[in-house]
C-alpha positions as CSV (number, residue, x, y, z in Angstrom):
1,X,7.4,-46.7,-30.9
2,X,10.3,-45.6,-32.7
3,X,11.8,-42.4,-32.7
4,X,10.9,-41.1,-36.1
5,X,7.1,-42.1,-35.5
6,X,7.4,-40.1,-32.2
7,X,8.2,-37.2,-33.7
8,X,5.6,-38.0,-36.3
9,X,3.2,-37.8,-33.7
10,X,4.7,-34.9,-32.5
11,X,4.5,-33.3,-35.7
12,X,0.8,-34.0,-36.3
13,X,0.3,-32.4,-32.6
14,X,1.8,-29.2,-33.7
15,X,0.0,-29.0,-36.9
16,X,-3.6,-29.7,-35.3
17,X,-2.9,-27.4,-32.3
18,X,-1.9,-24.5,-34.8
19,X,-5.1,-24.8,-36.6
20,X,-6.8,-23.3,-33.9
21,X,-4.4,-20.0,-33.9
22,X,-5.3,-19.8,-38.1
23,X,-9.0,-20.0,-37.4
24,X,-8.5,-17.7,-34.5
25,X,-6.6,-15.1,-36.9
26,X,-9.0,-15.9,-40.0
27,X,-12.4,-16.2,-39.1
28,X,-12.9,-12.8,-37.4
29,X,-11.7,-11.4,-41.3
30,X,-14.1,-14.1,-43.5
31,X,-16.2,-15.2,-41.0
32,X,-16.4,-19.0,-39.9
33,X,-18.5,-20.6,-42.6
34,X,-16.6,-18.8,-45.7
35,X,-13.5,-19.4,-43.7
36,X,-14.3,-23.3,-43.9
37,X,-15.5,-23.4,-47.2
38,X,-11.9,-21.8,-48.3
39,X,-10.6,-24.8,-46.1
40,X,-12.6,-27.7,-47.5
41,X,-12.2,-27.0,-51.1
42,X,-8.3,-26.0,-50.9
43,X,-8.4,-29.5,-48.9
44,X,-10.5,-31.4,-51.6
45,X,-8.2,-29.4,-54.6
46,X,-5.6,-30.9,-52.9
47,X,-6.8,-34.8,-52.7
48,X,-8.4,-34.1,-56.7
49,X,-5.6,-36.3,-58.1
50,X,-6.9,-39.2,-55.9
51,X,-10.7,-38.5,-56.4
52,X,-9.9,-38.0,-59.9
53,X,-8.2,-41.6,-60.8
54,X,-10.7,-44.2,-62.0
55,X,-10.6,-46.3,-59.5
56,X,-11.4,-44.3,-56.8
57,X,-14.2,-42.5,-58.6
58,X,-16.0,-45.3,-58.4
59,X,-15.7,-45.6,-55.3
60,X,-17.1,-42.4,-54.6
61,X,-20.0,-43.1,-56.5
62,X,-20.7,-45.9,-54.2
63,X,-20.4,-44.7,-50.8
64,X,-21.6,-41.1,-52.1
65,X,-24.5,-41.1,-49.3
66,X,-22.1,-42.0,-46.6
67,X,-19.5,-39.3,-47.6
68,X,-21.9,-36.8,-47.6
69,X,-23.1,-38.3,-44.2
70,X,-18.9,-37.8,-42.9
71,X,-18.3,-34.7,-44.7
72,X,-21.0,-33.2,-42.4
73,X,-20.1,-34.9,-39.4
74,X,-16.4,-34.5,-39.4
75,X,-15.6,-31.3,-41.3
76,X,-18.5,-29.0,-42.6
77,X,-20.5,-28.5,-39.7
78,X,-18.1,-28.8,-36.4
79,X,-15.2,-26.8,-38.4
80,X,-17.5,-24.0,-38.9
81,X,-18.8,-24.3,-34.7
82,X,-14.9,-24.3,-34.2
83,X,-14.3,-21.4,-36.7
84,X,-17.3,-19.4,-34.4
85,X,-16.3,-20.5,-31.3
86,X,-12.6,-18.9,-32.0
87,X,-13.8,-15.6,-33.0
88,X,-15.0,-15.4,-29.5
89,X,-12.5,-17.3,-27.4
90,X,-9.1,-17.7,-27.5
91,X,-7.5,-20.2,-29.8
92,X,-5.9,-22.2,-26.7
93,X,-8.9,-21.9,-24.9
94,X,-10.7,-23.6,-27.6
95,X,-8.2,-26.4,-28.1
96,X,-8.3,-27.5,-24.9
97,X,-12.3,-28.1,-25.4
98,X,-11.2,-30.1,-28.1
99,X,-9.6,-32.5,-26.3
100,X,-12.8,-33.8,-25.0
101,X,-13.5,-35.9,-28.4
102,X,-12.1,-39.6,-26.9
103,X,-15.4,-38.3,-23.9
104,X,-17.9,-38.1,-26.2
105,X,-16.6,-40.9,-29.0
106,X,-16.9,-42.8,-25.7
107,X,-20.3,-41.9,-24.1
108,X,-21.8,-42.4,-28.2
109,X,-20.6,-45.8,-28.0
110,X,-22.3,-46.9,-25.4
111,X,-25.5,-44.8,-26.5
112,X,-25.2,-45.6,-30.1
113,X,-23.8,-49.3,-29.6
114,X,-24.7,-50.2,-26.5
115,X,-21.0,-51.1,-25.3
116,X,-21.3,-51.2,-21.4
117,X,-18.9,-48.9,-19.9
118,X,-16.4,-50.1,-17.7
119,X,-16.2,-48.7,-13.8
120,X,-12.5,-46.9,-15.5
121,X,-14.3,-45.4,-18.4
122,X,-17.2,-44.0,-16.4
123,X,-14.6,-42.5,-14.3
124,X,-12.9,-40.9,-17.0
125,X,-15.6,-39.8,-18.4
126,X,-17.2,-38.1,-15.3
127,X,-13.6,-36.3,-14.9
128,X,-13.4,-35.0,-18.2
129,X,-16.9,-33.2,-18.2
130,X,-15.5,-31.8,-14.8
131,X,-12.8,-30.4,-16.7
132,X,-15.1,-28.8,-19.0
133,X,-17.4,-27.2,-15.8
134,X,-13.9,-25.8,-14.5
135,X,-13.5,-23.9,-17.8
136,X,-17.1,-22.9,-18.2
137,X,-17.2,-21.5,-15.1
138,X,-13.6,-19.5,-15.1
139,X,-14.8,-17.8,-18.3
140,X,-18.5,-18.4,-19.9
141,X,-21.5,-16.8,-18.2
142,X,-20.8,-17.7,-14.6
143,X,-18.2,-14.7,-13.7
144,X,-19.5,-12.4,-16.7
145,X,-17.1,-11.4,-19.6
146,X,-18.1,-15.1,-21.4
147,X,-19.8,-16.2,-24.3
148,X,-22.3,-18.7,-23.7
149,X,-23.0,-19.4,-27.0
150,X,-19.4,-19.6,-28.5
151,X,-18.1,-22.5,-25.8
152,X,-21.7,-24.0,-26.5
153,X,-20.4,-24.2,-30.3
154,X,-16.4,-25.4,-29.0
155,X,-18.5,-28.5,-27.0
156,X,-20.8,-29.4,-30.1
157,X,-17.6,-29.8,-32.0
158,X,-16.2,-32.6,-30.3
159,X,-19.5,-34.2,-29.8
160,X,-20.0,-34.6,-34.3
161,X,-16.7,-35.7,-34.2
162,X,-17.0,-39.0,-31.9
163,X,-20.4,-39.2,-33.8
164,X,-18.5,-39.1,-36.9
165,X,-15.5,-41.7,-35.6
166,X,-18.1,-44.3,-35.0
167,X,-20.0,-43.7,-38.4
168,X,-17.3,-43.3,-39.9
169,X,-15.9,-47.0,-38.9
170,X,-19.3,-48.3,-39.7
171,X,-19.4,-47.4,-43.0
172,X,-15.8,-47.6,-44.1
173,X,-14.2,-50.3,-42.1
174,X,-12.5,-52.5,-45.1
175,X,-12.1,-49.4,-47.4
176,X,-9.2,-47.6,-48.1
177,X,-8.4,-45.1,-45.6
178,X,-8.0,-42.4,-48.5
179,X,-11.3,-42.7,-49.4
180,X,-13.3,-41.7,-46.1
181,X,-10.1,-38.6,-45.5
182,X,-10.2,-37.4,-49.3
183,X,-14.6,-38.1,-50.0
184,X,-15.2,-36.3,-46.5
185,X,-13.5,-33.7,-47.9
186,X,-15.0,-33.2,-50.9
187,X,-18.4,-33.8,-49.5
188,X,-17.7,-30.8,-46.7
189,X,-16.7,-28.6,-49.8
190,X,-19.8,-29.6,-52.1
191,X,-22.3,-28.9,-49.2
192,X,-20.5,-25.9,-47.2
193,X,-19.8,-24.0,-51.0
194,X,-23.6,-22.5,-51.7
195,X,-23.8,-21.4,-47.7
196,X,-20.0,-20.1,-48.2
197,X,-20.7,-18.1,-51.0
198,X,-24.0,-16.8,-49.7
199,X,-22.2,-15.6,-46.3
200,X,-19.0,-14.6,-48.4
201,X,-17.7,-10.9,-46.9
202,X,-18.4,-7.3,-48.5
203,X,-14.5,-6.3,-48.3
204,X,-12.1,-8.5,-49.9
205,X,-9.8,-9.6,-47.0
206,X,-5.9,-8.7,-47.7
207,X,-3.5,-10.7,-48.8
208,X,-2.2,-12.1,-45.5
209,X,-5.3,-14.0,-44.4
210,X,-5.5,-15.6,-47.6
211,X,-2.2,-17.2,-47.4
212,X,-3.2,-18.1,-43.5
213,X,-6.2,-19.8,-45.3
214,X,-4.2,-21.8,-47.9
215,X,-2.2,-23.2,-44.9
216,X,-5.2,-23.9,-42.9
217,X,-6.5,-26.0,-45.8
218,X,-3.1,-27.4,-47.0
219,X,-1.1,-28.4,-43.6
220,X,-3.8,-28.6,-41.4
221,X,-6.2,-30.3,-43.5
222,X,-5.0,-32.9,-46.4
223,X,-1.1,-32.8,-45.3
224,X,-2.6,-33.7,-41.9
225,X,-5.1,-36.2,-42.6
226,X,-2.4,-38.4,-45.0
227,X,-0.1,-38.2,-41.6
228,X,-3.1,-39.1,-39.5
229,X,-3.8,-42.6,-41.4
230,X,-0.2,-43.1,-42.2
231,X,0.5,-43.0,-38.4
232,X,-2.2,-45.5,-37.6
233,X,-0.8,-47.8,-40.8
234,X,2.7,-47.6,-38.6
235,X,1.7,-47.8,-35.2
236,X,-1.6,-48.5,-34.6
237,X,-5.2,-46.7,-34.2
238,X,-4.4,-46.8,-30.4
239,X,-1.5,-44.7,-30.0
240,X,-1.7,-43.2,-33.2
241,X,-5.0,-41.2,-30.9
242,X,-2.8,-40.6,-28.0
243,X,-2.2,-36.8,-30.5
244,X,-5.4,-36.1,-28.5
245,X,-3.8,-35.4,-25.6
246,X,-0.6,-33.4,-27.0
247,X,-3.0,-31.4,-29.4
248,X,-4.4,-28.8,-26.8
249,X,-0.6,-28.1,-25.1
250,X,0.6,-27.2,-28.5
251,X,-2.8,-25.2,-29.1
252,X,-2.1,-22.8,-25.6
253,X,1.1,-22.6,-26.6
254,X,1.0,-21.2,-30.0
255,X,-2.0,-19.1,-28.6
256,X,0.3,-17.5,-25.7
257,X,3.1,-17.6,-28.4
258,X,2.0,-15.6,-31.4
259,X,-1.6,-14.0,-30.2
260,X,0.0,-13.4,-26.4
261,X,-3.0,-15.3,-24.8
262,X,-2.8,-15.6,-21.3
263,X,-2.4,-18.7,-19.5
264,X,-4.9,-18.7,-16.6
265,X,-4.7,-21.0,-14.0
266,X,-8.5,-22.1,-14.5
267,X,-7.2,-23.5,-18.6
268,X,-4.4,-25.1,-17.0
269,X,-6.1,-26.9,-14.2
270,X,-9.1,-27.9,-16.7
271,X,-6.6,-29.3,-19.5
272,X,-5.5,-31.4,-16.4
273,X,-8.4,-32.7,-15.7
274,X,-9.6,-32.9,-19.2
275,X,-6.3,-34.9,-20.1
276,X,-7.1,-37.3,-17.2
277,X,-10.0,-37.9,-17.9
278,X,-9.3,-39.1,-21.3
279,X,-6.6,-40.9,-20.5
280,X,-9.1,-43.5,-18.3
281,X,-11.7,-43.4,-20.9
282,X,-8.9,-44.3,-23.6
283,X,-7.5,-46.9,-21.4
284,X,-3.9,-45.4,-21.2
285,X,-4.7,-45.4,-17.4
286,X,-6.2,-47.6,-15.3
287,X,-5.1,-50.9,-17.2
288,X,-4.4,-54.0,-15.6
289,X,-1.4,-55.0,-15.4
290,X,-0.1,-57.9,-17.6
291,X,1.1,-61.0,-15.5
292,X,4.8,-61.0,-16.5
């Protein structure tokens, strides 16, 4: 991988793990579903010269269903369980959760596709889920202080998005990869904009969380997504996903960084095992070696 890509990657890290310190700052002040509604439609603003050329209109028009199927599974509904999930837990906290996406993209690929799992994979996916028991029990329920119902939402997240990976490569494989990033967004905003509205706050929120907002949708969102698939045009879908496992460091750290979130033993012992874990079921461990 050359340098510049690596710091690509690097940069696409930062940007993902610091959406979780926005939505942790923001969602308290909006609340999570007007929060994401701002987020998808500053997104889909941003992508409206795209959706707006000719070409790609009528491309929209075709896979409408489909969009609408992605904009649910990959943006509406788990950015508003991550939204909740942060106005009860901490924003690193959270992140680390995330990284349990490759787990469940995994585990629906053998339910969904019937893929047998390999001796490795099961192994990295049992580890994984044990890294999810160590931080369910350190915080949620088990040792009081915890909210059940917020990590419940931080696990459902992950689980819509490897649901939305696979449908999304059903669906879209051959298209370009503008169509399913910018159409999922627009989709999220058309069907998260009436709810949105509905649950919009009573006191106008000041200035600051606004602009927290725009940057949410902006660099987190669209700037990240055109990143995303221009990394997997450079380098590959394979180590263009290895972001997963940098993604939750830079989420403690801007966490412990700018909201002074402590960092237990218990979130760095699970990330551990977490990262493991993924890293069998992605095959970046455990691979045989080559001959030569």
């Amino acid at each position: 991988m050359a340098l510049i890509d690596l710091l690509r990657l690097l940069l696409l890290a930062a940007i993902w793990g610091s959406s979780y310190l926005f939505m942790r700052i923001t969602a308290p002040v909006f609340g999570p579903v007007p929060l994401i509604m701002l987020r998808l439609v500053g997104a889909a603003l941003f992508f409206m010269p795209w959706l707006l050329q000719a070409r790609n209109r009528s491309l929209l028009r075709h896979h409408a269903l489909q969009l609408f199927g992605l904009g649910t599974l990959n943006s509406a509904v788990p950015f508003s369980l991550l939204a909740y999930a942060s106005m009860h837990l901490g924003a690193g906290f959270v992140s680390v959760i995330g990284a349990t996406v490759p787990l469940f993209a995994t585990a629906v690929d053998a339910l969904w596709w019937r893929h047998a799992l390999t001796p490795q994979r099961i192994l990295g996916i049992a580890l994984g889920f044990c890294g999810v028991l160590v931080l369910a029990w350190s915080h949620v329920g088990f040792q009081g202080g915890g909210d059940a119902l917020a990590f419940g939402a931080a696990l459902l997240a992950p689980l819509c998005y490897g649901i939305a990976a696979h449908f999304g490569k059903h669906h879209f494989g051959g298209q370009p990869p503008m169509l399913p990033a910018a159409g999922s967004m627009l989709a999220g905003a058309l069907l998260i904009t009436p709810l949105g509205l509905w649950l919009w706050p009573a006191q106008l929120p000041a200035l600051r969380y606004w602009l927290v907002a725009v940057v949410l949708a902006v660099v987190c969102t669209a700037s990240a997504y055109i990143l995303f698939y221009r990394l997997i045009a450079r380098i590959g879908a394979t180590s263009t996903t290895t972001v997963t496992f940098i993604v939750p460091i830079f989420g403690v750290l801007w966490g412990a960084l700018f909201l002074h979130e402590r960092i237990t033993p218990a979130i760095v012992i699970s990330m551990t095992i977490i990262l493991l874990g993924t890293a069998f079921t992605t095959g970046l461990l455990g691979r045989p070696r080559s001959a030569n």
